[in-house]
C-alpha positions in Angstrom: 22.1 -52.6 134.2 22.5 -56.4 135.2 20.3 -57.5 132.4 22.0 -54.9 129.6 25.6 -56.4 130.5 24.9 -59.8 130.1 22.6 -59.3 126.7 26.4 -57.5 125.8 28.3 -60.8 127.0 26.0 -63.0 125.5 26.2 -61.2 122.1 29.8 -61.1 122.4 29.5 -65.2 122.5 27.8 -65.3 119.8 29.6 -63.1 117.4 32.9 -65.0 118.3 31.0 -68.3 117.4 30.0 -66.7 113.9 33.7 -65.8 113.2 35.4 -69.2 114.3 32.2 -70.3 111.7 33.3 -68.4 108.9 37.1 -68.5 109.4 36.7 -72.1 109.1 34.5 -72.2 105.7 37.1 -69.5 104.6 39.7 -72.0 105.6 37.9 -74.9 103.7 37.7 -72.8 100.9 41.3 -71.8 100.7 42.7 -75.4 100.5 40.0 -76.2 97.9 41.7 -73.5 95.4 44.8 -73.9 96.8 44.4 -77.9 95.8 42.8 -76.8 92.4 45.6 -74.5 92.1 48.3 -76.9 92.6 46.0 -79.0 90.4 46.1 -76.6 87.8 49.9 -76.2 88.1 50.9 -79.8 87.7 47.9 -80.0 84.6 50.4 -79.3 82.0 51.7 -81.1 78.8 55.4 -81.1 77.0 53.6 -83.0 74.5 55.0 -81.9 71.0 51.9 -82.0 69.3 50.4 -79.9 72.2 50.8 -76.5 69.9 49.3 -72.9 70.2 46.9 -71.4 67.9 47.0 -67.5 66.8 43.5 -65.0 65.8 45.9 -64.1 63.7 49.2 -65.3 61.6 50.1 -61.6 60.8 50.3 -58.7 62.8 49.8 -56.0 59.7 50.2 -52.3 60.1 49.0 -49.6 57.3 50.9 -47.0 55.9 53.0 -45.6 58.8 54.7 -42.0 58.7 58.3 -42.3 59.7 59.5 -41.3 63.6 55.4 -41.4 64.4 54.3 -44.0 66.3 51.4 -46.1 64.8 48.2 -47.2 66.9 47.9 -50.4 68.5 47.4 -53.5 67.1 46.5 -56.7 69.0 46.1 -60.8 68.5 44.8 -63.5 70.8 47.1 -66.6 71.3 44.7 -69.2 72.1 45.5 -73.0 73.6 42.8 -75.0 72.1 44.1 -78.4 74.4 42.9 -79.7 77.2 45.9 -79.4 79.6 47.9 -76.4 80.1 51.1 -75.1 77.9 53.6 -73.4 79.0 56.2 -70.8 76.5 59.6 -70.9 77.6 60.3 -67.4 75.9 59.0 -64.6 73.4 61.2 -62.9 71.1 62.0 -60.5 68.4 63.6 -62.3 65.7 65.5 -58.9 65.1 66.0 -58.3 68.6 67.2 -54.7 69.8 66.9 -53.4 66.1 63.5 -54.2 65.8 61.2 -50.8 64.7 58.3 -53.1 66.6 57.4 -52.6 70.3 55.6 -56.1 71.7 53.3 -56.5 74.9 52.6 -60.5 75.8 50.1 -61.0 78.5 51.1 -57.4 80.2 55.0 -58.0 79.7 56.8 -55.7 77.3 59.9 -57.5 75.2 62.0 -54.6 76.4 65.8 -54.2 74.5 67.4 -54.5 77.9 66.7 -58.0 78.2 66.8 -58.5 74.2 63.7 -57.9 73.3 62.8 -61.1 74.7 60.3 -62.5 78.0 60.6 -65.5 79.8 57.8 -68.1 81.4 54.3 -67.9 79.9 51.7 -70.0 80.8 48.4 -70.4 79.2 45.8 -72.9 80.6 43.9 -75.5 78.8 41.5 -73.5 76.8 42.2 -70.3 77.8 43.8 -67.5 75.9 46.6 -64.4 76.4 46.9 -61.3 74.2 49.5 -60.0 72.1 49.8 -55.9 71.6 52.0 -54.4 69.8 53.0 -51.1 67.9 55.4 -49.6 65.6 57.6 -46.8 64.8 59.8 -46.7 62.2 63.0 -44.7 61.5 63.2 -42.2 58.3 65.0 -43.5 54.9 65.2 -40.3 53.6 63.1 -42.3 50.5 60.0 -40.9 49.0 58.9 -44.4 47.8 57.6 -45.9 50.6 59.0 -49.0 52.3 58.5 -52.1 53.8 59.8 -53.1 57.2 59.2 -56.8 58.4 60.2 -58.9 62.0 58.6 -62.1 63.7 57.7 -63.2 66.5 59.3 -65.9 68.2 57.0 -68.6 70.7 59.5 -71.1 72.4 57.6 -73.6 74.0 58.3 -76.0 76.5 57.9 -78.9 74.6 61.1 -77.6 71.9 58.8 -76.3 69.5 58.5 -72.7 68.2 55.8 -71.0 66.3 56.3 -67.8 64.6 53.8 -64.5 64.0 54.8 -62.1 61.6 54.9 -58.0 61.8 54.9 -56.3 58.8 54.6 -52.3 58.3 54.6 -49.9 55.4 56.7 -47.0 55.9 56.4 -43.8 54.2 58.7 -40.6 54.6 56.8 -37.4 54.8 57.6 -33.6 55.3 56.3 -32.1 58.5 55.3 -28.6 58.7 54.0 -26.5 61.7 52.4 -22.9 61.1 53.8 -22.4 57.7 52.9 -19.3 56.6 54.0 -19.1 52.1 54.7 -15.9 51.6 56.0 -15.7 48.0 55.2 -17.6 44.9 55.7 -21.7 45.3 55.3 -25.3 43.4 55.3 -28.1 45.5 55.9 -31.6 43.5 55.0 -35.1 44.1 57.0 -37.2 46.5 56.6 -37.9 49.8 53.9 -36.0 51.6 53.5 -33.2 53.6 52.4 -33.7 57.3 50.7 -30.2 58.2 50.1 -29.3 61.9 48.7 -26.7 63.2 47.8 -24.7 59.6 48.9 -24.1 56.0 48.6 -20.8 55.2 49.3 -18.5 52.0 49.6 -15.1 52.3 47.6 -12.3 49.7 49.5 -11.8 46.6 51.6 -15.3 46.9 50.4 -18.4 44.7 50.6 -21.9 46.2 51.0 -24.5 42.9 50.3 -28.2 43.9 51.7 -30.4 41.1 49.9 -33.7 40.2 50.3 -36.5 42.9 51.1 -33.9 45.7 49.9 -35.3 49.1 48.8 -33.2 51.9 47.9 -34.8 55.3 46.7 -32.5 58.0 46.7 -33.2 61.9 43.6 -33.1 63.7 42.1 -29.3 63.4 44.6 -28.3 60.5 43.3 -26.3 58.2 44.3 -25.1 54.6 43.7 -21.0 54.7 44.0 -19.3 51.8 44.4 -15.2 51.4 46.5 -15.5 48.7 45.5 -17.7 45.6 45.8 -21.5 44.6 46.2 -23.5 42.1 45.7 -27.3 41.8 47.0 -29.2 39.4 45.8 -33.0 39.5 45.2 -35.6 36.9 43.4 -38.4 36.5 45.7 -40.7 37.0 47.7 -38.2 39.9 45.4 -36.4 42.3 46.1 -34.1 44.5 44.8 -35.2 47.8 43.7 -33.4 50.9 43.3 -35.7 54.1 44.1 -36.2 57.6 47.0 -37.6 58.7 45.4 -41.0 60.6 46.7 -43.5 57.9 46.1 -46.5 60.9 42.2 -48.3 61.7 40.0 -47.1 63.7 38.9 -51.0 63.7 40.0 -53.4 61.2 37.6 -53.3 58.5 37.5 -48.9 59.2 40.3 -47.1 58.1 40.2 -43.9 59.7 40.7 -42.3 56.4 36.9 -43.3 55.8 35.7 -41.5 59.0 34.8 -37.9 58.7 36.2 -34.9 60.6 40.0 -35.6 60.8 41.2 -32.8 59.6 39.8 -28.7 59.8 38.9 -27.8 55.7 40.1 -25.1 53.1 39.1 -22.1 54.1 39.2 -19.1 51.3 39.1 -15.5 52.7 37.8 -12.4 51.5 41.0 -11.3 49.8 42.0 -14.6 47.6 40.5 -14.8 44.4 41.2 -17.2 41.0 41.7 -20.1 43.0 41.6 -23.1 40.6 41.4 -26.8 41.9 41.8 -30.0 39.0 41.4 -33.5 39.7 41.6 -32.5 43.7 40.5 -35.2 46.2 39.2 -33.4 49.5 37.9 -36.0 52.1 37.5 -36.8 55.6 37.0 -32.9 56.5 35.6 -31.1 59.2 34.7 -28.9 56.7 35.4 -28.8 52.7 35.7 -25.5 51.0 34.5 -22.3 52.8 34.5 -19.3 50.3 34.2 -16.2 52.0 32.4 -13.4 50.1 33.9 -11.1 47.8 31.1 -10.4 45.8 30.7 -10.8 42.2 33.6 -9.3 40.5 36.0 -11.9 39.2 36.4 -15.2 39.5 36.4 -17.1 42.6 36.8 -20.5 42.7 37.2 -23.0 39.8 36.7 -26.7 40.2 36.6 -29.2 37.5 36.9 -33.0 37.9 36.7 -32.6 42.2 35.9 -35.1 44.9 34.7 -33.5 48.3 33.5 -36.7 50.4 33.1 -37.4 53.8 32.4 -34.1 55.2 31.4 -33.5 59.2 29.8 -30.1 58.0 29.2 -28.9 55.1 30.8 -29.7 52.0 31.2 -26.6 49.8 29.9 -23.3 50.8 29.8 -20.2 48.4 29.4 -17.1 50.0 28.6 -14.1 47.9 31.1 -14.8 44.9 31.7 -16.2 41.3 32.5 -19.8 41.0 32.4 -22.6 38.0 32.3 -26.3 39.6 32.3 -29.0 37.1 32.6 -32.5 36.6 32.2 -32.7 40.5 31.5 -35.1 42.9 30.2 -33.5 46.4 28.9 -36.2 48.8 28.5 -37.5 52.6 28.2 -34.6 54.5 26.8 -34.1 58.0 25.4 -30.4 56.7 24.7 -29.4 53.5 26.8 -31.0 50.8 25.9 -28.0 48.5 25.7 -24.2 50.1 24.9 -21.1 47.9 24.0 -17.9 49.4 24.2 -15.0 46.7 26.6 -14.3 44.0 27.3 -16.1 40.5 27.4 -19.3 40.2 27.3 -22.5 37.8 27.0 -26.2 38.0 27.9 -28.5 34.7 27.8 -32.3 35.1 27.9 -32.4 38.9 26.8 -35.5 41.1 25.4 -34.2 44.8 24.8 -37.1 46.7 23.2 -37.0 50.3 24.0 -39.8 52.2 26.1 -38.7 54.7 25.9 -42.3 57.2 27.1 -41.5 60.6 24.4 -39.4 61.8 20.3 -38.9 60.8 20.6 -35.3 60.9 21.8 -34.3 57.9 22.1 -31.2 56.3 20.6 -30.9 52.1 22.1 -32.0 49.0 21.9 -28.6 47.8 20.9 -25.3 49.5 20.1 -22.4 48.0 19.2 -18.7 48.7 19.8 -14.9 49.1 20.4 -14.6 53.0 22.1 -15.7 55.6 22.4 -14.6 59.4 19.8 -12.1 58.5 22.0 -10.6 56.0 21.0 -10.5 52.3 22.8 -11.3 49.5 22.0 -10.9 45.9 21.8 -13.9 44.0 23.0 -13.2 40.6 22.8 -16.3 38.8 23.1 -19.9 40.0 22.9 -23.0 37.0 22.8 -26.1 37.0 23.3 -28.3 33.8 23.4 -32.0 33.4 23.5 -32.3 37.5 22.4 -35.3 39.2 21.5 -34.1 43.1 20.0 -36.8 45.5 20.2 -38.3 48.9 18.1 -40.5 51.7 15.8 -37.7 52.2 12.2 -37.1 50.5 12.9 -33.8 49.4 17.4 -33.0 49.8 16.7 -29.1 48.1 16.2 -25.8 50.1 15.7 -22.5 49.3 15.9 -19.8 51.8 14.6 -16.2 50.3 14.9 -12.6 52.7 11.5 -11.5 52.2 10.3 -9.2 49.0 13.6 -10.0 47.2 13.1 -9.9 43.4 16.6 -11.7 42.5 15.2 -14.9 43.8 14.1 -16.3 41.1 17.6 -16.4 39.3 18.3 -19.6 39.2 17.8 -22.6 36.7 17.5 -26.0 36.7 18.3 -28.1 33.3 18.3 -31.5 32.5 18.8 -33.0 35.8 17.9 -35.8 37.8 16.4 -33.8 41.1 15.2 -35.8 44.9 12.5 -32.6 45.4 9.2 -31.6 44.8 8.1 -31.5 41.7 8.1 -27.9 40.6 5.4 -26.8 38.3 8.0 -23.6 37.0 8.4 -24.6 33.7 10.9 -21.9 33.3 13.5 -22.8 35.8 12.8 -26.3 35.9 13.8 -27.3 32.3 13.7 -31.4 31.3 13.6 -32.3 35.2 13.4 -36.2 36.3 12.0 -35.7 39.8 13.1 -38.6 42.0 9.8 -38.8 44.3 10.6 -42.3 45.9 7.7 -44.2 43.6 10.2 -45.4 40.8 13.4 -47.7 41.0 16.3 -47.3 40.7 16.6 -44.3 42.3 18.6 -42.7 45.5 20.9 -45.3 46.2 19.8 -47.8 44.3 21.5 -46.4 41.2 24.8 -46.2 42.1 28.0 -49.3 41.4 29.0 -49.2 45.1 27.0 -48.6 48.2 28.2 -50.1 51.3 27.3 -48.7 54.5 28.6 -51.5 56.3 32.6 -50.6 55.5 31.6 -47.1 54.4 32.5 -47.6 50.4 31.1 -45.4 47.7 31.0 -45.6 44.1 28.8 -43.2 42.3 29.1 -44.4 38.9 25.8 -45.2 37.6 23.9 -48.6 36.9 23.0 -50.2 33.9 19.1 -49.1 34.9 19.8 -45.7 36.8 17.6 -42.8 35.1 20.2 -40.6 34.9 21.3 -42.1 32.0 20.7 -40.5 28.7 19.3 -37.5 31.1 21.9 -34.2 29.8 21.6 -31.9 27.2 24.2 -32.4 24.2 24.7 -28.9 24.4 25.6 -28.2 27.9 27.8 -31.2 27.6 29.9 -29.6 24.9 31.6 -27.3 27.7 32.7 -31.0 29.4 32.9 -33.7 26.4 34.5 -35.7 28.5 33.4 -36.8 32.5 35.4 -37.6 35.4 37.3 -40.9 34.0 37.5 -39.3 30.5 35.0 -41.1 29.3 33.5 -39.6 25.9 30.3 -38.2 26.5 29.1 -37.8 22.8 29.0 -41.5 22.0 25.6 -41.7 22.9 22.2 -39.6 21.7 22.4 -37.5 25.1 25.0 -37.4 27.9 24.2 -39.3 31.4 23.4 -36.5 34.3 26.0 -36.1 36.6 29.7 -36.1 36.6 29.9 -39.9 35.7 29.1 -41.2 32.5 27.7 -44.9 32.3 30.5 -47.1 30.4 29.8 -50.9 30.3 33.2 -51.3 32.7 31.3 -49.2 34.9 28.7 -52.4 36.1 
């Protein structure tokens, strides 16, 4: 016991010995940053040529819809001297009725102190940040408007340096669950903001007049039981998008990233639906036709875009449809989906090369069943059609077993990234891309730039899709996307792009 108690005292000694040891480096250590500190403090210059430097002069915000806030943009405000400077004050040139909201180095320029903060210091060669956001009041204006302020550095030495916030602002209509229930045109202005869904009910007709805009929130999807009809031109399209017009960073808008909206879903019921010179992108999904079978027309599309698609791009269930002049591209699944029915395919470019993920679906798949259910394939065509992508083979057919209608389907004058098919019948004045011969795939097309997701599938001078069409087929399409006349040459190029010298 004797022994055990003064092993205890004796630790005791020596634990108090450690502490006095370490509260005094602690101690040292205090009042060496407490001298650096001080240091620090008194390291700082009022001279006038002592100035700040910015990441960025601007502060620049995309189209912004009215009474929504925009994202959050940010600069770096860097002091590239030696000693420290300090900033007497921050401002708002505008001051209260400024649409900008401003965060310096954590401190928000609130209204109640007039949009204004006091005191900054920045070390030598160190850096604060600069965040700041916008939401701007409705004009009641369809012509969208720009809305400027700057921001006001007040150093210590007198001198002030400026950074400038600019915005676009664009009125728009916003809708939640509308539901048309009777006939309606909707004209060009400012556009329509759709949360939730946009419905039309059976027997009603929705008319989009060239130029009309429709931006969809998130999982908003266009859902058709009634019928539409798309009117676009060349010059006007009618677009279909999601409703992010900020950056995901600053070279990506988010209007290049797939999935931002739900898709156009066509039921059972709607039938004559005709699209023109529609622009459907940035989808979760692009058209879904439901199956109605064979009797009457469909869907109609001539001189389409459907691009940037995070499933598949246009999927024909069981029913009629012409697509023409068409461009169907970048889709996580298939950008092409035919299962059954009655359809045709005139000057139409199906390009693979969907670039966010490896898994993707075909350029173009074909067949009789689906879910174990079979439906008769009446007729699918394809005239003049360029189809391609990154893989080896982008074409799939999938056939219920014993199924005589099959083999109803034909393949003219294209430019095909398959097999080579030995069926002379249905495979009429094929090119076969098969990887061997440039410029093929990508290769062929104006603009292909993966790095800031930019496509142009207008054809090279050297792509072999030039010259590749019948003269025939092209007589139901004389003219391609742009309106370029397609019987100048000896044969038309596949595709819904014909090659033009302003093209390279």
């Amino acid at each position: 016991m004797y022994r055990e108690l003064c092993r205890h005292t004796l630790f005791q000694q020596q634990m108090k010995l450690r502490f006095l040891s370490y509260m005094t480096v602690a101690c040292s250590l205090l009042s060496t940053v407490a001298f650096v500190a001080c240091d620090d403090m008194d390291d700082f210059t009022t001279d006038a040529a002592s100035m700040l430097t910015f990441s960025e002069d601007t502060i620049r915000f995309d189209t912004v819809i009215t009474t929504i806030g925009s994202s959050t943009r940010q600069i770096r405000v860097y002091n590239r001297n030696d000693k420290g400077v300090r900033i007497a004050s921050v401002r708002l040139l505008h001051g209260k009725d400024s649409p900008f909201h401003v965060n310096v180095d954590g401190e928000f320029l609130r209204p109640e102190t007039g949009t204004q903060a006091f005191d900054f210091e920045i070390p030598g060669q160190d850096s604060i940040y600069v965040f700041a956001e916008v939401k701007l009041p409705e004009r009641q204006t369809d012509i969208p408007f720009l809305m400027t302020d700057s921001l006001i550095f007040r150093l210590e030495n007198g001198k002030e340096q400026w950074v400038v916030l600019t915005a676009t602002g664009q009125d728009a209509w916003h809708w939640h669950a509308r539901t048309f229930v009777r006939d309606t045109t909707l004209t060009a202005g400012r556009p329509f903001v759709i949360y939730d869904s946009l419905c039309v009910a059976e027997g009603a007709t929705l008319t989009l007049e060239a130029g009309v805009q429709l931006y969809f929130h998130n999982d908003a999807e266009l859902r058709l039981h009634g019928r539409m009809d798309v009117r676009g031109t060349l010059d006007r399209q009618v677009v279909f998008r999601g409703d992010r017009t900020d950056r995901l960073f600053d070279y990506l808008p988010y209007d290049n990233t797939p999935s931002r909206w739900g898709g156009i879903h066509i039921y059972e019921e709607s039938r004559d639906n005709r699209f023109r010179y529609a622009d459907i992108h940035s989808a979760t999904y692009g058209i879904f036709c439901d199956s109605t079978g064979t009797e009457g027309m469909k869907l109609w599309m001539e001189n389409c875009i459907l691009h940037n698609i995070g499933g598949d791009g246009l999927t024909l269930l069981d029913c009629t449809a012409t697509v023409a002049n068409t461009q169907v591209s970048n889709t996580l699944g298939d950008c092409i989906y035919v299962v059954g029915g009655d359809t045709e395919f005139i000057h139409c470019t199906v390009a693979q090369f969907y670039p966010w993920e490896a898994g993707r679906g075909k350029a173009l798949r074909l067949g009789n069943t689906r879910f174990g259910m079979h439906y008769p394939l009446k007729r699918s065509i394809y005239l003049n059609c360029l189809i391609t992508g990154y893989g080896e083979d982008v074409m799939q057919g999938e056939w219920g077993d014993d199924t005589e209608d099959q083999w109803n389907y034909y393949f003219g004058h294209s430019l095909l990234d398959t097999v080579e098919s030995d069926d002379e019948q249905r495979f009429v004045n094929i090119l076969y891309d098969n990887g061997d011969v440039t410029p093929l795939r990508e290769g062929q097309f104006r603009t292909f730039d993966t790095k800031n997701f930019l496509y142009d599938f207008r054809l090279k001078p050297d792509s072999r899709a030039r010259n590749l069409g019948s003269p025939e087929a092209a007589q139901y399409y004389p003219t391609d996307f742009y309106g370029n006349d397609r019987t100048r040459e000896t044969a038309p190029c596949a595709g819904c792009y014909e090659f033009t010298e302003t093209n390279e």
